[in-house]
N, CA, C and O atoms as a GROMACS GRO file, in nm:
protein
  268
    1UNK      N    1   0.499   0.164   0.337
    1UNK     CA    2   0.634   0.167   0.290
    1UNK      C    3   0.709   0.043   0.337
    1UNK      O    4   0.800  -0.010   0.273
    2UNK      N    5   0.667   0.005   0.443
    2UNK     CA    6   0.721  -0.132   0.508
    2UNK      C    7   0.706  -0.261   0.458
    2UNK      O    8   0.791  -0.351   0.456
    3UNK      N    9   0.544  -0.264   0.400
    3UNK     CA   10   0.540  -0.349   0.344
    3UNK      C   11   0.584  -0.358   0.179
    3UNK      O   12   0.559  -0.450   0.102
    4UNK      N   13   0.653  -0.240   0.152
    4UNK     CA   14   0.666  -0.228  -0.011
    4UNK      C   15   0.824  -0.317  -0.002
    4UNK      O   16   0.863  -0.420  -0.055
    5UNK      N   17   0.890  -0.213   0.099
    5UNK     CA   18   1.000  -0.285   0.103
    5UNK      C   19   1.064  -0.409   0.140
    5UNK      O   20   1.186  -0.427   0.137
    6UNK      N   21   0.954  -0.515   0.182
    6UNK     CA   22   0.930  -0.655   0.234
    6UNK      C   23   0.969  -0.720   0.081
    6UNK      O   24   1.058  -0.805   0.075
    7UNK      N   25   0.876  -0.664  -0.081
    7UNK     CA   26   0.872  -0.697  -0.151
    7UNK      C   27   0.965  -0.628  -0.238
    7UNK      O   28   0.941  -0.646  -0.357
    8UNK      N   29   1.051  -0.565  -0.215
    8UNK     CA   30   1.160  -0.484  -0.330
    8UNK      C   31   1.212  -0.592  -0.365
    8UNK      O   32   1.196  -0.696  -0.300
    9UNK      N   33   1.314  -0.581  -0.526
    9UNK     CA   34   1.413  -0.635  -0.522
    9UNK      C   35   1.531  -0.560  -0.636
    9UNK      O   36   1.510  -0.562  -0.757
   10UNK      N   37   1.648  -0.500  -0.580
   10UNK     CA   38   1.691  -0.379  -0.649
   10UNK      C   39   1.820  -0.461  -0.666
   10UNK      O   40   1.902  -0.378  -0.627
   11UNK      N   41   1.890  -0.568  -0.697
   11UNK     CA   42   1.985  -0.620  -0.690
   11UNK      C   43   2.070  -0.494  -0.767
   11UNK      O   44   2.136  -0.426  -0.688
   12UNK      N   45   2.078  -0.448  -0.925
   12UNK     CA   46   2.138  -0.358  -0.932
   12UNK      C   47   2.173  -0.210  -0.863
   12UNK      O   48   2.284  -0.160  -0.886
   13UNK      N   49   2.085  -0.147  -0.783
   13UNK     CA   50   2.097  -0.032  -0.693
   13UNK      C   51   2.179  -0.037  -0.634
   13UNK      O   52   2.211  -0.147  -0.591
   14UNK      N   53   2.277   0.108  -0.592
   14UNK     CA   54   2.369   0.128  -0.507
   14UNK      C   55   2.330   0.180  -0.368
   14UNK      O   56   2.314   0.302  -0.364
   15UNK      N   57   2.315   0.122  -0.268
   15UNK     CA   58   2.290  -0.022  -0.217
   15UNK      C   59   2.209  -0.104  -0.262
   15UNK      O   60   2.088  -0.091  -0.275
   16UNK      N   61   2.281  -0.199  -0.292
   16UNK     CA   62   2.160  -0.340  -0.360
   16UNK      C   63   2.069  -0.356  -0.247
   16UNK      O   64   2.098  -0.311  -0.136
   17UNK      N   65   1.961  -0.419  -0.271
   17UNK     CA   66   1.841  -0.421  -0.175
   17UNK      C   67   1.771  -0.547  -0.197
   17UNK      O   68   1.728  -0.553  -0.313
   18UNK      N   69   1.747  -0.636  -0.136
   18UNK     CA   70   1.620  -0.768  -0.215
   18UNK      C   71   1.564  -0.830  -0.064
   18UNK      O   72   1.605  -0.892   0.034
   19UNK      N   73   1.440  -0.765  -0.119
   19UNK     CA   74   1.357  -0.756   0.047
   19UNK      C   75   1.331  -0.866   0.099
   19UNK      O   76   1.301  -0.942   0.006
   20UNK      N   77   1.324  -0.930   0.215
   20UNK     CA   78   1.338  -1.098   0.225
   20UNK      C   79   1.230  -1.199   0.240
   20UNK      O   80   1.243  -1.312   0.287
   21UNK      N   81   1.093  -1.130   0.183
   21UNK     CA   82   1.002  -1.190   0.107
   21UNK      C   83   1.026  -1.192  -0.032
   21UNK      O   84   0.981  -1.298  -0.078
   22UNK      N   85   1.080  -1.119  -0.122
   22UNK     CA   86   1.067  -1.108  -0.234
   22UNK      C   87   1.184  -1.265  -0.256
   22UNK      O   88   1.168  -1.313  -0.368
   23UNK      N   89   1.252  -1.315  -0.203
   23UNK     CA   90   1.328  -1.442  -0.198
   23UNK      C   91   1.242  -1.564  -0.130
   23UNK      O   92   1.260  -1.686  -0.125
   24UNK      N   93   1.178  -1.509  -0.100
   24UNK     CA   94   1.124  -1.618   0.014
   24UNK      C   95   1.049  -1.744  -0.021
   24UNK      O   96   1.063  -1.844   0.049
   25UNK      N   97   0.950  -1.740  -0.153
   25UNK     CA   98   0.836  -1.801  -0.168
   25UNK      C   99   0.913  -1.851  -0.346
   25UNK      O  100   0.956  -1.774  -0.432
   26UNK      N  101   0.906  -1.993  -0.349
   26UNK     CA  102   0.987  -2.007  -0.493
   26UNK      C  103   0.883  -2.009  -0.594
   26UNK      O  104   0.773  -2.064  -0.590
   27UNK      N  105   0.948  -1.926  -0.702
   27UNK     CA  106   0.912  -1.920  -0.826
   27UNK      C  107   0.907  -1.780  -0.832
   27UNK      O  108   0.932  -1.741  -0.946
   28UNK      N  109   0.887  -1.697  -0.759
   28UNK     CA  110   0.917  -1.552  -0.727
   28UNK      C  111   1.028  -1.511  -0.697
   28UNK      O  112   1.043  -1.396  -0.653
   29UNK      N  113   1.133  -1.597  -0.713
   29UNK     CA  114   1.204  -1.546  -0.627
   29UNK      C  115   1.332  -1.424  -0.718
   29UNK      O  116   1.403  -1.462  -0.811
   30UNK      N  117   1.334  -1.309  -0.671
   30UNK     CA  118   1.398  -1.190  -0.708
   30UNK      C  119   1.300  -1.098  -0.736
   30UNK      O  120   1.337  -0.982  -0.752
   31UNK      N  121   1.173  -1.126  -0.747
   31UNK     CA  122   1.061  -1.065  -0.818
   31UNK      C  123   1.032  -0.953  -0.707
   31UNK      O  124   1.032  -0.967  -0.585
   32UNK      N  125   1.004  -0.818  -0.797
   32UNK     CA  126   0.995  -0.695  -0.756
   32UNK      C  127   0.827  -0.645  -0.773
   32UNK      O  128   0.760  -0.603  -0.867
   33UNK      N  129   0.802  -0.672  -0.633
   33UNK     CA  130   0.604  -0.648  -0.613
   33UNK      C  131   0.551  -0.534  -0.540
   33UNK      O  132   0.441  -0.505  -0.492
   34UNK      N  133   0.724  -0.452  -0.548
   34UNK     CA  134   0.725  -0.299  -0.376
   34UNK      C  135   0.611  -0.256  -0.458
   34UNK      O  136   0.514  -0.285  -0.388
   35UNK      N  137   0.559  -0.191  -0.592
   35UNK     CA  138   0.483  -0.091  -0.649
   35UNK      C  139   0.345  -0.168  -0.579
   35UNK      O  140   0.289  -0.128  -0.477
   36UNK      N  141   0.314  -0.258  -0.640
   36UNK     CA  142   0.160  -0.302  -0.620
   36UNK      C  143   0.171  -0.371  -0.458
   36UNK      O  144   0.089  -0.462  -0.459
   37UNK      N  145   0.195  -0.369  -0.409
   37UNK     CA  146   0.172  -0.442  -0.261
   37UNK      C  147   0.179  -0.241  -0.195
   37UNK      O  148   0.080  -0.178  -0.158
   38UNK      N  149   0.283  -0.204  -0.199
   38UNK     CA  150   0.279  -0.063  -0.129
   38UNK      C  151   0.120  -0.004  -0.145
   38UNK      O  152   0.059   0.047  -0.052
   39UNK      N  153   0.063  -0.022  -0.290
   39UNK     CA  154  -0.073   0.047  -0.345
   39UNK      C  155  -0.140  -0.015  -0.278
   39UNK      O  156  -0.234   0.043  -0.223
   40UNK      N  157  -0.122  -0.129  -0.261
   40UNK     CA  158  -0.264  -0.223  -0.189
   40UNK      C  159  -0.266  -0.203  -0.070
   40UNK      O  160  -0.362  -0.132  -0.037
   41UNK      N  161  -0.178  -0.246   0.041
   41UNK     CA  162  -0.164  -0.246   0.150
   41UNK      C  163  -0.161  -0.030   0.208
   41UNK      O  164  -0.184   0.016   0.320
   42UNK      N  165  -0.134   0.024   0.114
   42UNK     CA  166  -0.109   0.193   0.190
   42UNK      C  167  -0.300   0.226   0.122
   42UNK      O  168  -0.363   0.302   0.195
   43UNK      N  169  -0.351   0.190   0.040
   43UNK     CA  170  -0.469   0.203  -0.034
   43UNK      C  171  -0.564   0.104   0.133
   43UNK      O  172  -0.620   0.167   0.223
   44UNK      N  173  -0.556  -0.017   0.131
   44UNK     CA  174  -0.617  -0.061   0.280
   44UNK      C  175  -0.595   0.014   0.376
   44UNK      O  176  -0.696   0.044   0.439
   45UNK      N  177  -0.480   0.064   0.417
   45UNK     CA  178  -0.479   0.132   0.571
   45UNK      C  179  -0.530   0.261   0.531
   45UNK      O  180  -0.602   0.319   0.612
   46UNK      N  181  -0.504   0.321   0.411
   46UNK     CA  182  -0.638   0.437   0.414
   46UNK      C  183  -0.787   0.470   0.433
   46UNK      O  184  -0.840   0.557   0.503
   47UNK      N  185  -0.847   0.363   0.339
   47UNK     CA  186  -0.953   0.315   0.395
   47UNK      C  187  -0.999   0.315   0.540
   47UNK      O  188  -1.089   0.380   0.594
   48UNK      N  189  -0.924   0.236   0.581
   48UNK     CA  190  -0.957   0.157   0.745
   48UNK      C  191  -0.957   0.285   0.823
   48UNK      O  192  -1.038   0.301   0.914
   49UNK      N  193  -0.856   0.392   0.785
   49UNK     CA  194  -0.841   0.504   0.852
   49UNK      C  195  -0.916   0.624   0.883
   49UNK      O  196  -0.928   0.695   0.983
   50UNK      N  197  -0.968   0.623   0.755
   50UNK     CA  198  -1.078   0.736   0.694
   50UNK      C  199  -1.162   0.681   0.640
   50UNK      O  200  -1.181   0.716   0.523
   51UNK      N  201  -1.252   0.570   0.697
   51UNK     CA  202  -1.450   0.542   0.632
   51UNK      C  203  -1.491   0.640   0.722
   51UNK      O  204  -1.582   0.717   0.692
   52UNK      N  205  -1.440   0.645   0.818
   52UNK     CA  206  -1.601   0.658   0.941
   52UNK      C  207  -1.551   0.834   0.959
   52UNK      O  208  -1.610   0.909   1.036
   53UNK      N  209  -1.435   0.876   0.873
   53UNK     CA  210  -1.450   0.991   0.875
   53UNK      C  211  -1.538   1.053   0.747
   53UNK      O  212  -1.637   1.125   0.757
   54UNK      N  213  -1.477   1.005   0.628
   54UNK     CA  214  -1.526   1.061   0.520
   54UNK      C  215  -1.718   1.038   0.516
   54UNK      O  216  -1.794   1.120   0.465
   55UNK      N  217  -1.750   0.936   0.569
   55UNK     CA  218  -1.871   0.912   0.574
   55UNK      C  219  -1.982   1.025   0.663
   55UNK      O  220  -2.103   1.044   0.649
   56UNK      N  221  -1.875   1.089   0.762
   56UNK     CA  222  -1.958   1.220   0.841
   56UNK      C  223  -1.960   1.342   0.749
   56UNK      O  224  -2.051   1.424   0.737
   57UNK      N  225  -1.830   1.337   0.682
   57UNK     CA  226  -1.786   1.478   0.573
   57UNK      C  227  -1.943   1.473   0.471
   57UNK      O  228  -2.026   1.560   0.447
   58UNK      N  229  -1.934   1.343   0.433
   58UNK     CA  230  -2.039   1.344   0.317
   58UNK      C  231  -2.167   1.338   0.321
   58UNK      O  232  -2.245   1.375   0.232
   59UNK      N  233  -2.193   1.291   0.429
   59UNK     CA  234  -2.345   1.304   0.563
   59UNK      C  235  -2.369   1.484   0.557
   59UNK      O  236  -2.478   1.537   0.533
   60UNK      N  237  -2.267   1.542   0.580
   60UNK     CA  238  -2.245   1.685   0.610
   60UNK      C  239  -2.298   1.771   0.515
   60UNK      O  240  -2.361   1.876   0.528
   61UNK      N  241  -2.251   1.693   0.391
   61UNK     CA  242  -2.233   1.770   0.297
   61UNK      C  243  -2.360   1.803   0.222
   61UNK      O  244  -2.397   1.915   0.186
   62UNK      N  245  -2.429   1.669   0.202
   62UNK     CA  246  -2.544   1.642   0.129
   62UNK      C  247  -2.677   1.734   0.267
   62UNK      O  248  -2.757   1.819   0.228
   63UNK      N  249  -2.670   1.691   0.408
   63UNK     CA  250  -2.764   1.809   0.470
   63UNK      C  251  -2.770   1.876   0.434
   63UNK      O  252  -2.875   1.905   0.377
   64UNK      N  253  -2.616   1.998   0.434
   64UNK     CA  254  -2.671   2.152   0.368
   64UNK      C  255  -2.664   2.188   0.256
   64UNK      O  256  -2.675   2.309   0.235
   65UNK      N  257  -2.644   2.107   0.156
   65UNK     CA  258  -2.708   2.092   0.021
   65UNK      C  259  -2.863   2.105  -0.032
   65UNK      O  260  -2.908   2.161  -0.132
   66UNK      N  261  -2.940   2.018   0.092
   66UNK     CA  262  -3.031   1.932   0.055
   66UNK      C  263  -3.146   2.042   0.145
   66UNK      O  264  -3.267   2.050   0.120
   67UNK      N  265  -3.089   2.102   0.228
   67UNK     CA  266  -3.210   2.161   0.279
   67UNK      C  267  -3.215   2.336   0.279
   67UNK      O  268  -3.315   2.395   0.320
   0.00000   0.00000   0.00000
């Protein structure tokens, strides 16, 4: 969410909002990237969070399936 809001830019919203990367880098600048950076970056820390779990779940799963 932190990093979505790095990239908002809601100039119309009541409170206006324009996250201070989304100004930062020219040719972007006002450009609204909260949707796809939030997906990417909350989609990575999931990952990172849950391999080495989901990988025991599914280890688990396929044993008492399989035997």
């Amino acid at each position: 969410m932190v990093a979505a809001l790095m990239w908002i830019s809601a100039p119309t919203a009541a409170p206006a909002y324009v996250g201070p990367i989304s100004n930062h880098f020219p040719g972007f600048h006002g450009s609204d990237f909260s949707r796809a950076i939030g997906l990417v970056v909350g989609g990575g820390v999931y990952y990172l969070l849950a391999r080495r779990s989901v990988k025991q779940e599914a280890g688990q799963g396929l044993a008492s399936h399989v035997g």
